[in-house]
C-alpha positions in Angstrom: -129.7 114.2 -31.7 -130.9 114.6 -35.5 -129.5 117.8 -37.0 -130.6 119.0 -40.5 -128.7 119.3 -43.6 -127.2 122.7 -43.4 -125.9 122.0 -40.3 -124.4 118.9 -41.0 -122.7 120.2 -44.2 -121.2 123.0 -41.9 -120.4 120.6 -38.9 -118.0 118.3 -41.1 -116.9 120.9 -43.2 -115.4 122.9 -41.0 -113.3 119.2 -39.8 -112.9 117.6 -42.8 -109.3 118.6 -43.4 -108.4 117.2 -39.7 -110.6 114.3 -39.4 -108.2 111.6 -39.5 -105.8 113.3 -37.4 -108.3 113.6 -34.6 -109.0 109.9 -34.4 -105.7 107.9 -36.1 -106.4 104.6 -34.1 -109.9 104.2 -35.4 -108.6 101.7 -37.9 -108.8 98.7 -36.2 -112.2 99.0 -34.5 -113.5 100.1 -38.4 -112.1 96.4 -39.8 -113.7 94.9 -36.9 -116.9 96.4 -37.7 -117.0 95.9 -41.1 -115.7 92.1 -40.2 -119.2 91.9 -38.3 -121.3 92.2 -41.6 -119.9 89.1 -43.2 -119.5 90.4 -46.6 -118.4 87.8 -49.3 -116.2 88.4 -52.7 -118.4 89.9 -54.7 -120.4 91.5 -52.3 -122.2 95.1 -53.1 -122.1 97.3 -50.2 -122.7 101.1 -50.0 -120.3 103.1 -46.9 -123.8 105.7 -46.1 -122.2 108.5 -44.9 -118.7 107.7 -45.6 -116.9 111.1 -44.2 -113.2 110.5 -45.4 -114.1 106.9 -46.0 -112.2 105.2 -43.2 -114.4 102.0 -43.9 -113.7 101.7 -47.6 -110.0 99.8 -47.2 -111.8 97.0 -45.0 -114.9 97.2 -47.4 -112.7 96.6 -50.4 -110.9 94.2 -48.9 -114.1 92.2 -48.1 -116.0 92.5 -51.1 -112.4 91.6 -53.4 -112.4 92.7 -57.1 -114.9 91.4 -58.0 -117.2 93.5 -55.3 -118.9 97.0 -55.4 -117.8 99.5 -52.9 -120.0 103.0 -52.9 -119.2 105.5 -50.5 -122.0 108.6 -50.6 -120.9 111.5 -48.4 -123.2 114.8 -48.1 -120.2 116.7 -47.4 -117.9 117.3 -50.4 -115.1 118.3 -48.2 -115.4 115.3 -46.7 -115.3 113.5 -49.9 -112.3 115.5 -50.7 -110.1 114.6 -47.6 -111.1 110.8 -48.7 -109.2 111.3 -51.8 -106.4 113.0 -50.5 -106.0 110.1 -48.4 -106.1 107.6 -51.5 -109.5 105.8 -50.3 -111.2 106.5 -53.7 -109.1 103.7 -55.0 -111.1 101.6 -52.7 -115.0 102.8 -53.6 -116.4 104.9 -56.0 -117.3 108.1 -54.3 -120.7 109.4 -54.4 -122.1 113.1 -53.2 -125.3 112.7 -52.2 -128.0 112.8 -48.9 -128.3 109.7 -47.4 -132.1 110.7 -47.6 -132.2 110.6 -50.8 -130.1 108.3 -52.8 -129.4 108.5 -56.7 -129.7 104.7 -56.7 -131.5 102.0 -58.3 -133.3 99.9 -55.1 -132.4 96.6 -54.0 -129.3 97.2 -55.3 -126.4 96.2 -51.9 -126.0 93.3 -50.3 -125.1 95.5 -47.3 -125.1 99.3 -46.0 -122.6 99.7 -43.5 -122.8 103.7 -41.6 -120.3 104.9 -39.4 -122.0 107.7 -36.9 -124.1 108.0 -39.0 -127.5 107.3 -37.4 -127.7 110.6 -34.9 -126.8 113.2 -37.4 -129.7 112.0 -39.8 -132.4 114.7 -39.6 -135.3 112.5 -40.4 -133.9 109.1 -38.8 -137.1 107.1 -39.3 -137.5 107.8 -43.6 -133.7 108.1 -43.8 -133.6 104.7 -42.5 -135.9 103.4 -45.0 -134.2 104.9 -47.8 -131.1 102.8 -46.8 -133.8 99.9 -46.4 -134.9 100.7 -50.3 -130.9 100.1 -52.1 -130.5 96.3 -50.0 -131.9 93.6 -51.4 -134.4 92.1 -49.5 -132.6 90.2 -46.3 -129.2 92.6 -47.0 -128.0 93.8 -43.4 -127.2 97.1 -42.3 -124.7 97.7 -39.6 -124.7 101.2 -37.5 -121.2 101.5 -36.0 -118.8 103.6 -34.2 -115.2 103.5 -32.7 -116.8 104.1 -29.3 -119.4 104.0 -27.5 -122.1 105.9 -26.2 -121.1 106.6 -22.8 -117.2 107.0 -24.1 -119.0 109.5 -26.7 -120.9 111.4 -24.5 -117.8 111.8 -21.8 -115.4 112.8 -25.5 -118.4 115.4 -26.0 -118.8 116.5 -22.4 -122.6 115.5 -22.3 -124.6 112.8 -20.5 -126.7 110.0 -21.6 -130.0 111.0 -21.5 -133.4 108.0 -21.8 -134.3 110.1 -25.1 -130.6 108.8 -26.6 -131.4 107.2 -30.6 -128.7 105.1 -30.1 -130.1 103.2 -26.4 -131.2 100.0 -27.2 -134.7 100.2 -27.0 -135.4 103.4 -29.2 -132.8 102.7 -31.7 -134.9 98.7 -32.0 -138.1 100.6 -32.2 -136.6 103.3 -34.5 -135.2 99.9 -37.2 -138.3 98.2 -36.6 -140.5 101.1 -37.9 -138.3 101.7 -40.8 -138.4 97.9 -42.3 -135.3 96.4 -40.0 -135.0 93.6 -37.7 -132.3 94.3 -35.4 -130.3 90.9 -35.0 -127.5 92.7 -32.6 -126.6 95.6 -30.2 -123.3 96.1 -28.8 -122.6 98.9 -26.7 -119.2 99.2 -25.0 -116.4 101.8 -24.4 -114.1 100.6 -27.4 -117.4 99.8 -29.9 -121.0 100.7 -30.3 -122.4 98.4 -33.4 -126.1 97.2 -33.8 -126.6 95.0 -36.7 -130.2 94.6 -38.6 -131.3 93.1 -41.6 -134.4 94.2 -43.9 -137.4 92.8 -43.4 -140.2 92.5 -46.4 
């Protein structure tokens, strides 16, 4: 479900300082994600939604050096728990909406967004700004350490037809905001669709 701004800000805020805690064996399924992408040294790749930045380690460590890791967060206590944790040595840290990026288009190689996708209160033009920083065929990957159905039991909910994240809504939703999905994985330990931008 897509949530606005406010309510996102207040969500995380109020969880930023025990993120981490709640989830400490994420790290592996993160580096297998970010593993899916293919990123190359010297690689430019922006973490959308980066919450403490659990992704930027693996990022950093694909891109080398020589690559650019940007993590943008809406959240600054989010962004906050990221540096306590030492992951700003890993990307620059950005605060900004994911709607509305302060960056120059065409500019990544890759977006990778971690959980990203269903708290994104306008999915469809919040998709296509990510689509406007990649370069023309860049990928984007839409990730998290579990999936749906291991979500939805975590939350107490059920999986619903209307869910952004099914397979057909969330290839419909890409495909009306300029991406191609190439993948969709769906399991208990994973959920990770890969696209890439289409001109």
């Amino acid at each position: 479900m897509s949530e606005d701004r406010a309510h996102v800000q207040e969500f995380f805020t109020a969880r930023a300082a025990d993120w981490d805690r709640r989830f400490p064996d994420d790290g592996p399924a993160y580096a297998a994600g970010v593993a899916e992408l293919g990123l190359r040294a010297g690689d430019r790749v922006l973490d959308a939604g980066c919450g403490t930045g659990r992704a930027l380690p693996p990022l950093r460590a694909a891109v080398g050096a020589s690559g650019t890791v940007v993590g943008a967060d809406l959240t600054p206590a989010m962004l906050q728990a990221a540096v306590r944790a030492g992951r700003d040595g890993d990307g620059h840290l950005l605060l900004a909406d994911v709607g509305a990026l302060p960056l120059r288009s065409g500019v990544f190689d890759a977006v990778f967004a971690a959980g990203l996708v269903a708290h994104l209160p306008q999915p469809s033009e919040n998709l296509r700004e990510l689509r406007r920083v990649v370069r023309p065929g860049g990928l984007l990957a839409l990730f998290h350490p579990i999936g749906r159905a291991a979500l939805a039991a975590r939350q107490g909910r059920q999986l619903t037809p209307g869910d952004l994240r099914a397979e057909p809504n969330l290839r419909s939703l890409l495909a009306g905001s300029g991406w191609r999905m190439t993948s969709y994985v769906d399991e208990d330990a994973r959920f990770l669709t890969l696209a890439v931008r289409e001109d």
